[in-house]
N, C-alpha and C positions, 0 to 999 in steps of 0.2 A: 554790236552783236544783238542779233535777233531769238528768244528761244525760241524755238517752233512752236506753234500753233498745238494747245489740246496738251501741253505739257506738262503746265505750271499747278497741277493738282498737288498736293502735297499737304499731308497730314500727319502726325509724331501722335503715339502713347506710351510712357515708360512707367515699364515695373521694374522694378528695382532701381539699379541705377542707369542701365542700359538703356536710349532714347534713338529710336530707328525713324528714319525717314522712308519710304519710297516718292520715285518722282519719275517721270519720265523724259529728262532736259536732253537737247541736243542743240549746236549752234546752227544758223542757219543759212552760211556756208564755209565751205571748208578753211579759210583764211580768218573766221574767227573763234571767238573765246567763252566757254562759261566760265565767272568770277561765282563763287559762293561763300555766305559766313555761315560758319556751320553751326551755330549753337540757334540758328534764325533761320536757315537756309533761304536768305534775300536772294534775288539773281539781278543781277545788275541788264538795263535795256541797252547801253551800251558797252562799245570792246575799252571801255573808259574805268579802272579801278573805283574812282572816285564818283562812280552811279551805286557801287556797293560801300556800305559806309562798315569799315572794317573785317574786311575781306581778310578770308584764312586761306581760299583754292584757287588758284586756278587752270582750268583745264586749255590749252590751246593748241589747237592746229595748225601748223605753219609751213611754210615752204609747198604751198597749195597741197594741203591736205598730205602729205608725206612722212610728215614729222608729229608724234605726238608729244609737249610737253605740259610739266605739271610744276607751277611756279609758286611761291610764295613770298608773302611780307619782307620786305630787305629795309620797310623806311625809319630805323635805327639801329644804332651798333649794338651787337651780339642777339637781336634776334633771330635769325636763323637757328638760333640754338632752341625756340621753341615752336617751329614748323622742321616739318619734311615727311617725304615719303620711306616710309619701312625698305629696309635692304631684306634679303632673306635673313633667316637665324643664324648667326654663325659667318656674315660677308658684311664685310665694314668699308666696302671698296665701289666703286660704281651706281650708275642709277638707280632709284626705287626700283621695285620688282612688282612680279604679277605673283601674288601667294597662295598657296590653298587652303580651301577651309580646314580650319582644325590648327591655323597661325593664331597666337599670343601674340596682340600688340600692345608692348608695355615698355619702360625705362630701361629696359637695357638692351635693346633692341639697336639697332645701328639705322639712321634716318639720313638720306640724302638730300641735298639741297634743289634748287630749282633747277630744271634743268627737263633733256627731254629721255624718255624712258627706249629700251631693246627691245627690236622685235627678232624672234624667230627662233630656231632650234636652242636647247639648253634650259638648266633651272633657272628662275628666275625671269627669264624671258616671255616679255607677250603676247599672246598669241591675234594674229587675223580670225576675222569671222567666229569671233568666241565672247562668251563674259569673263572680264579679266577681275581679277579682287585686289585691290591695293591698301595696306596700310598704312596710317598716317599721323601725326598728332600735331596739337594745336595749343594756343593758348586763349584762352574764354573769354570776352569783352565780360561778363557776366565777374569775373572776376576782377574787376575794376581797371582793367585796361594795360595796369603795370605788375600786374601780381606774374610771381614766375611760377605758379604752379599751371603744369602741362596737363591736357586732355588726350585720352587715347582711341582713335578709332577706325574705322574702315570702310570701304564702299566698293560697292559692283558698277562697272563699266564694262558698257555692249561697244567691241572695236568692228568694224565693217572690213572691207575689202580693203580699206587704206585704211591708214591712222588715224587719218584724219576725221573718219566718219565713224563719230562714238556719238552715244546715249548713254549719260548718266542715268542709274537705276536705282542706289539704293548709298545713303551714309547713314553708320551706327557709329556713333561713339559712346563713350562712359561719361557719362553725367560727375561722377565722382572726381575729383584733381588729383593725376596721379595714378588710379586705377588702371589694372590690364582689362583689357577684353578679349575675348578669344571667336574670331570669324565662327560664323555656323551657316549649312547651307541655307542660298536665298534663292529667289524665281531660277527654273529649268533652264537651262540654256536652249534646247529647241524651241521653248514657248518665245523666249526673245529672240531667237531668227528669227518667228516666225512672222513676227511684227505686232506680236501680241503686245497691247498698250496698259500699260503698268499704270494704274488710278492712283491716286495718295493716296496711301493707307496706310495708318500705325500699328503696330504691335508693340508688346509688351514683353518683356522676359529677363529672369534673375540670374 
């Protein structure tokens, strides 16, 4: 995996305990993968886990750009218990979902395992030609590698015409172990059709 060119800007400032990325990653073609560690936001040069050295994400295209899936860590027993993608509020059943702002991602929340996400009519479901918001949690290398305490957070992702043609935009998580956070709006979705290029920049906020 290639990121595209003019991508890999990326800058973090946090107030409070809230730590926001933007970034502008896409793979660079539709049969591969961005891997990310989100408390470092690394991106691994290739479709190889082991170019990222303790990977929490990964996003991948498959079945020539038709299928989007969103995989995580399986290399020991019962962690999957500290990744996955947010179900909606209230659905303990099926894929991660695409959420709207003004979602609480926190511990009691229902988290899906790796796997690939719904497109089309319904709650829950991702939309084409849109930014989709996903919540997620993690567990922190920062937190000496075996500690169980979970991190909670979230990120916008630009879907194209297919699945398979996404732009990662934006991960927030809680700095805090354990902490909710609650999605708030990020970049306009017309500005991202419109192919407006999203610089790293951080922000701040309690």
């Amino acid at each position: 995996m290639a990121v595209a060119a003019g991508s890999v800007a990326i800058a973090s400032i946090a107030h409070g305990a809230v730590r926001t990325f933007t970034m502008n990653w896409t793979p660079s073609a539709l049969t591969e993968s961005v891997f990310v560690t989100i408390d470092s936001l690394n991106t691994g040069p290739t479709s190889s886990s082991s170019a990222v050295t303790g990977w929490d994400l990964q996003i991948e295209s498959s079945n020539s750009g038709s299928v989007l899936k969103f995989n995580f860590p399986t290399d020991g027993p019962g962690l999957s218990a500290y990744w996955g993608l947010m179900r909606l509020p209230g659905v303990t059943t099926g894929p991660g979902a695409s959420i709207p702002n003004g979602t609480i991602v926190q511990q009691v929340a229902s988290y899906a395992d790796s796997g690939p996400v719904t497109f089309g009519g319904g709650a829950g479901n991702w939309q084409l030609n849109a930014v989709n918001i996903f919540g997620f949690r993690f567990r922190s290398p920062s937190n000496g590698g075996t500690s169980q305490v979970i991190h909670y957070g979230y990120g916008r992702i630009f879907i194209g015409a297919t699945p398979g043609q996404f732009r990662l935009l934006e991960l927030s998580y809680q700095d805090t172990g354990g902490a909710a956070i609650t999605v708030v709006p990020g970049p306009g979705a017309m500005a991202v059709m419109a192919g407006a290029t999203i610089l790293g920049r951080g922000r701040r906020r309690r």
